[in-house]
C-alpha positions, 0 to 999 in steps of 0.5 A, spaced: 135 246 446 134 245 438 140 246 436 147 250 437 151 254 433 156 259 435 160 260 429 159 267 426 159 274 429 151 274 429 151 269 435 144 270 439 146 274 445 154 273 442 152 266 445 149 261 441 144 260 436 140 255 439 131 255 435 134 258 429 140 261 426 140 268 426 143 267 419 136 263 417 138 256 418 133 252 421 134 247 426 134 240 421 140 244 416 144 246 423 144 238 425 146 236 418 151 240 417 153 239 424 153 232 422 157 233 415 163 236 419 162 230 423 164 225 417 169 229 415 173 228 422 171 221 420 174 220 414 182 225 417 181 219 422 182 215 416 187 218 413 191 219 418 192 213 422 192 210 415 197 214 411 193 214 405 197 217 400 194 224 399 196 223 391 191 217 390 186 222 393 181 226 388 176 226 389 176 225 397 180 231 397 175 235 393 169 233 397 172 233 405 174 242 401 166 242 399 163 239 406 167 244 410 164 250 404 158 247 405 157 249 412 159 255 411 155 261 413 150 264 408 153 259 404 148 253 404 142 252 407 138 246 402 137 240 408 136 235 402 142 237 398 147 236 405 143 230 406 145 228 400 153 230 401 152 226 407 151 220 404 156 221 399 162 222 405 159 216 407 160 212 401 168 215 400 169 214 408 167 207 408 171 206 402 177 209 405 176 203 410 176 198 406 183 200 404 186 199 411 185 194 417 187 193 423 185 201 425 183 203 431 178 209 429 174 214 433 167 214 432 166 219 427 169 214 422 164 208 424 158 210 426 152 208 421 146 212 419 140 209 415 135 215 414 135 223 415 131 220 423 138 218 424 142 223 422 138 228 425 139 223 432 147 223 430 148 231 428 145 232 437 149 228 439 156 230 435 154 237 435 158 242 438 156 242 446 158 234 446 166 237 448 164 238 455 171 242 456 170 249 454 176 251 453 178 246 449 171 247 445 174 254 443 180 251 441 177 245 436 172 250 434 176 255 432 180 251 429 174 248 425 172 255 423 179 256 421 178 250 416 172 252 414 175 259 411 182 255 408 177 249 404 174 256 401 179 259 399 182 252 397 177 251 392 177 256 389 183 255 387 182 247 386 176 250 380 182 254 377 186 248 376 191 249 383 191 244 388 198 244 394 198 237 397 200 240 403 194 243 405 190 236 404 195 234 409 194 240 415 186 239 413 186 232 416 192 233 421 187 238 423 180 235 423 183 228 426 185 232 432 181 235 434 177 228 436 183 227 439 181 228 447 188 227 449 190 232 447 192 239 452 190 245 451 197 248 450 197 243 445 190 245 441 193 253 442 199 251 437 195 247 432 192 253 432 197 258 430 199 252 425 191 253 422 193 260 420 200 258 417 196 253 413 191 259 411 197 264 409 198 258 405 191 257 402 191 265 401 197 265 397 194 258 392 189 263 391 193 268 389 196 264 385 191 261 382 187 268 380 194 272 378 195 267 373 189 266 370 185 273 370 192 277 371 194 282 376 189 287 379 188 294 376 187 300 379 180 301 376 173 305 376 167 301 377 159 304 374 154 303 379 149 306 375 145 301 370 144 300 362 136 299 359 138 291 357 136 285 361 141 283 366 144 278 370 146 280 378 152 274 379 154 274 387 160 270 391 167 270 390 168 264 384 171 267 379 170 261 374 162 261 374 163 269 372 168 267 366 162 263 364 157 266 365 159 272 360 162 267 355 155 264 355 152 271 355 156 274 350 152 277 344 145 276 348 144 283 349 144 281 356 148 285 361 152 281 367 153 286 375 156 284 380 155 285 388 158 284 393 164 281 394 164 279 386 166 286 385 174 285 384 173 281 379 172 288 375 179 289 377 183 283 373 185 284 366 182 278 363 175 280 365 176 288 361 175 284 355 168 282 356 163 289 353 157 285 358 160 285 364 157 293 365 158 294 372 156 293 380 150 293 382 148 295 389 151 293 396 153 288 401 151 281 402 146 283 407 142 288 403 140 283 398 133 283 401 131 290 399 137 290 393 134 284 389 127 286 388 129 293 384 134 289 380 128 285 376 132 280 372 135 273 376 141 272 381 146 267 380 150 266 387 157 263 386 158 261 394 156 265 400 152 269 403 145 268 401 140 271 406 133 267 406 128 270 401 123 274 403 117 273 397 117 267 392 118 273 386 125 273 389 126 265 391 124 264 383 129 269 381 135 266 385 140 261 382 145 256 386 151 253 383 158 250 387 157 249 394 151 254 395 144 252 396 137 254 398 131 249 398 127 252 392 132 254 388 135 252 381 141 249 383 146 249 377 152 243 377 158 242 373 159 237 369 165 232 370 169 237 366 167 243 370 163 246 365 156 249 367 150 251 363 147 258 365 141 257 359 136 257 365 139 264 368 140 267 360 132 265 358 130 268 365 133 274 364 131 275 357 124 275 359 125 280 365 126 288 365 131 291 365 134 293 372 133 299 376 137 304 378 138 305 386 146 309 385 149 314 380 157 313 379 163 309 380 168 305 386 176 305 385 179 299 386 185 294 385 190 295 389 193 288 391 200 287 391 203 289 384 199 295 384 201 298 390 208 296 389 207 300 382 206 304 387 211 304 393 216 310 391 210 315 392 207 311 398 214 311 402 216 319 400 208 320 403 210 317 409 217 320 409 214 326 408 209 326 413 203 326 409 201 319 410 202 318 417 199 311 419 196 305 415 189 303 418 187 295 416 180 296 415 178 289 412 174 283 414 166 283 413 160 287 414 153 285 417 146 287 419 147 290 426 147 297 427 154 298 431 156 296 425 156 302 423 162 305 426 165 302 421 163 308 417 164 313 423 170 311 423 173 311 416 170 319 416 172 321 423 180 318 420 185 324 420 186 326 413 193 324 413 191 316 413 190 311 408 184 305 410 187 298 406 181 295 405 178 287 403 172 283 403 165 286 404 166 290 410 169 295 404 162 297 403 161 300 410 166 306 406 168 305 399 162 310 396 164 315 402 168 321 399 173 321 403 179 324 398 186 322 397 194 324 400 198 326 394 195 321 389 193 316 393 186 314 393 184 314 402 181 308 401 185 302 397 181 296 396 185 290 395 180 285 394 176 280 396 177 277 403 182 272 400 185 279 398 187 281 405 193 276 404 195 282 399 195 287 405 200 282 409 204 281 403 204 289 403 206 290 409 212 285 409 214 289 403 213 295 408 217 292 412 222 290 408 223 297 405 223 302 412 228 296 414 225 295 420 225 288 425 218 287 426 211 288 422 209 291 428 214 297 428 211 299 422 206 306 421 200 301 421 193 300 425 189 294 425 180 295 426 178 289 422 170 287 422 169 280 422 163 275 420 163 268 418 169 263 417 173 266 412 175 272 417 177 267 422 182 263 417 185 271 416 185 272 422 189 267 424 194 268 419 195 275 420 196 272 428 201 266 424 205 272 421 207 276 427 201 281 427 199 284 434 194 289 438 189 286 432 182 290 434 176 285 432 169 287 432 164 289 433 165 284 438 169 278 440 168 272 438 162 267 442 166 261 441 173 264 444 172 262 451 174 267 456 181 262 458 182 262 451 180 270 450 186 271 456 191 268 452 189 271 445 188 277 448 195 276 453 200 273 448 197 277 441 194 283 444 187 282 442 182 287 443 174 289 442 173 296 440 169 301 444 168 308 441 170 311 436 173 317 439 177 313 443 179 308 438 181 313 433 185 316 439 188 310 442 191 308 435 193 315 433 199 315 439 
């Protein structure tokens, strides 16, 4: 076995990649970033046992966020980049160790490697299968995964100026754990509620971060059609690189689309002002390799998901920045005041032609937690009235496999009296459906990006608190979210955090949930896969 890697929805078999990532990575990048995971466990162990003071720890802070981000799928798959990542986790380890004696530490924090032959040797040997206990492998993977979607999202809010200490602290409390072999399974099960309450934490830092930067989401109509200027496609969720790269294209004569899950951004006040900004172009992450072709003009992508190019006209057209990464691709980084120059995307841009037309019309979002609240009057009287008689939480992320397709199916064949609350790519499975609306309300409400589906826990808490009931669970709303990579595992372990029970999660379970740890997620939480749509539909509506 080449490699191992289990970690997102599109495992081999629902097993394991194990010659090459169905996500492109290959086996070199699997081991590294097998490996990078592995120092950073290092460097908690240090910190932990050491109680180093989490407030002289920038830097280290910042780049143990980076690591877990950079592993992420979709998000990196450059092997020199992560070799040099490496080396400078490596550095910051051992210069945390010379700030501390008289540690006993785990291997993580003291194994040496000398070049990329050794690090290849170490990352087989670390890697996942190296815990032989598969329940407790589930459980530090889960954990792990969960890390990963929470250190996203902490640094999105970190390149906005927000940090919480508190969520430095958990991360290494976390990672330092699960190199800990004394600890039981019960133990590991509430570590991993713990994980999720950090993540509800981490969603909320970015909800902040956001809100008090760009403003409150609105309800918004966006063009998915295109003008006859040369432009600029600018993917991912960093909500900084789009401000800076309009900023830099203003009075260029170059127009900036959005796609995927960079779309919300046309939902916040702070970017209505830029004329450049014309509209969302195309669809989910995965249809980037028939989407980028027709756009003509370069691609920025901010983070994750890069899906590998298929020819060199689109990989010469592709742009890195922030944790993401492909070999052959410019990869623009920020100076120490976290700037960057884009006059390499501009130029590219002025020389290629305009982009083609693929749709026609507009997409409605906006609804975050503010807008619905403005709205709370009309969606209780609904509800009240009969005329809205469930909610169903369709958010998460969406895929290149077919029985993805009942997303779709599902949001169409829905009674006419629901409303689908929405976050995250896997919008893109219904969001251009014409699916009407209930007295005003719009059927489809798009909180946002997948960050955003701390939105949708907040309005059901405000739900909760407006129909007086005890528990969330009583109130009229269903929950079928799709799942991909690691940031759907941290949503999913804060909704479980939060009391939410009876969660579908599709279209399969995950293949690193073992089956003891699937009994216990499926018995004390109500977890369950999806199987029809008729019979779903039917069992969520009795």
């Amino acid at each position: 076995m080449s490699m191992f890697c289990y970690q997102c929805q599109e495992a081999a078999k629902n097993i394991g990649c194990t010659v090459k990532g169905v996500c492109g990575k290959n086996e070199e990048v699997a081991k590294l970033q097998d490996l990078l995971i592995y120092i950073c466990k290092g460097i908690a162990d240090v910190v932990t046992k050491g109680n180093l003071e989490l407030a002289t720890l920038g830097e280290v802070n910042h780049q143990v966020l980076k690591s877990l981000f950079i592993t992420i799928t979709n998000a990196n798959f450059d092997d020199e980049a992560i070799e040099k990542q490496i080396m400078k986790m490596i550095t910051l380890r051992d210069e945390l160790k010379s700030k501390t004696s008289g540690l006993t530490l785990k291997d993580a924090a003291t194994f040496t490697i000398s070049d990329r032959n050794s690090m290849l040797v170490k990352g087989s040997e670390i890697g996942v299968l190296a815990t032989e206990n598969e329940d407790v492998r589930s459980l530090r993977e889960l954990i792990s995964y969960g890390l990963k979607g929470m250190a996203a999202y902490t640094h999105h809010a970190l390149n906005i100026g927000n940090e919480n200490l508190k969520i430095y602290d958990f991360i290494y409390e976390a990672l330092a754990a699960t190199l800990d072999d004394s600890l039981s399974v019960d133990e590991l099960i509430a570590l991993t509620l713990k994980t999720g309450q950090f993540g509800v934490s981490a969603m909320a830092l970015l909800d902040e971060a956001n809100t008090s930067k760009y403003g409150s989401p609105e309800i918004t109509s966006v063009n998915i059609s295109v003008r006859k200027n040369p432009a600029i496609l600018i993917s991912g969720h960093d909500l900084t690189d789009l401000e800076q790269l309009l900023e830099q294209t203003k009075g260029t004569g170059i127009d900036v689309y959005t796609h995927s899950e960079m779309l919300p951004a046309h939902y916040y006040p702070f970017f209505k002002k830029y004329d450049n900004l014309v509209g969302n172009y195309g669809g989910s992450w995965w249809r980037q390799v028939d989407e980028f072709g027709p756009f003509n003009g370069p691609i920025l992508f901010t983070t994750n998901c890069i899906v590998p190019p298929r020819t060199a006209d689109i990989r010469n057209r592709i742009f890195t920045t922030g944790a993401a990464g492909f070999p052959g691709c410019v990869h623009i980084s920020a100076d120490s005041n976290g700037k960057k120059d884009f006059a390499l995307v501009i130029e590219m841009a002025k020389k290629l032609p305009a982009p083609t037309e693929i749709e026609t019309g507009t997409i409605v979002g906006g609804f975050a937690h503010e807008q619905v609240f403005s709205l709370a009057d009309k969606v209780v009287d609904a509800v009240k009235s009969g005329a809205i008689k469930k909610f169903f939480v369709m958010a998460g992320c969406d895929g290149r496999m077919k029985s993805r397709e009942y997303y779709t199916e599902f949001a169409e064949k829905l009674p006419k009296d629901t409303v689908i609350l929405t976050a995250g790519c896997a919008k893109y499975r219904y969001n251009k459906l014409a699916l009407g609306e209930i007295g005003g309300i719009p059927r489809v409400l798009d909180a946002g990006q997948c960050n955003d589906s701390y939105s949708l826990a907040v309005i059901a808490l405000k739900l909760k608190e407006v129909f007086g009931v005890d528990d969330v669970n009583q109130l009229p709303i269903a929950y079928n979210i799709a799942w991909y990579e690691q940031k759907a595992v941290i949503v999913l372990l804060a909704l479980l955090y939060l009391g939410v029970k009876n969660i579908h999660l599709g279209p399969t379970l995950p293949g690193f949930l073992s089956p003891n740890v699937a009994k216990v997620l499926v018995e004390n939480f109500g977890i369950a896969g999806i199987g029809s749509v008729e019979d779903d539909i039917r069992l969520f509506m009795s």
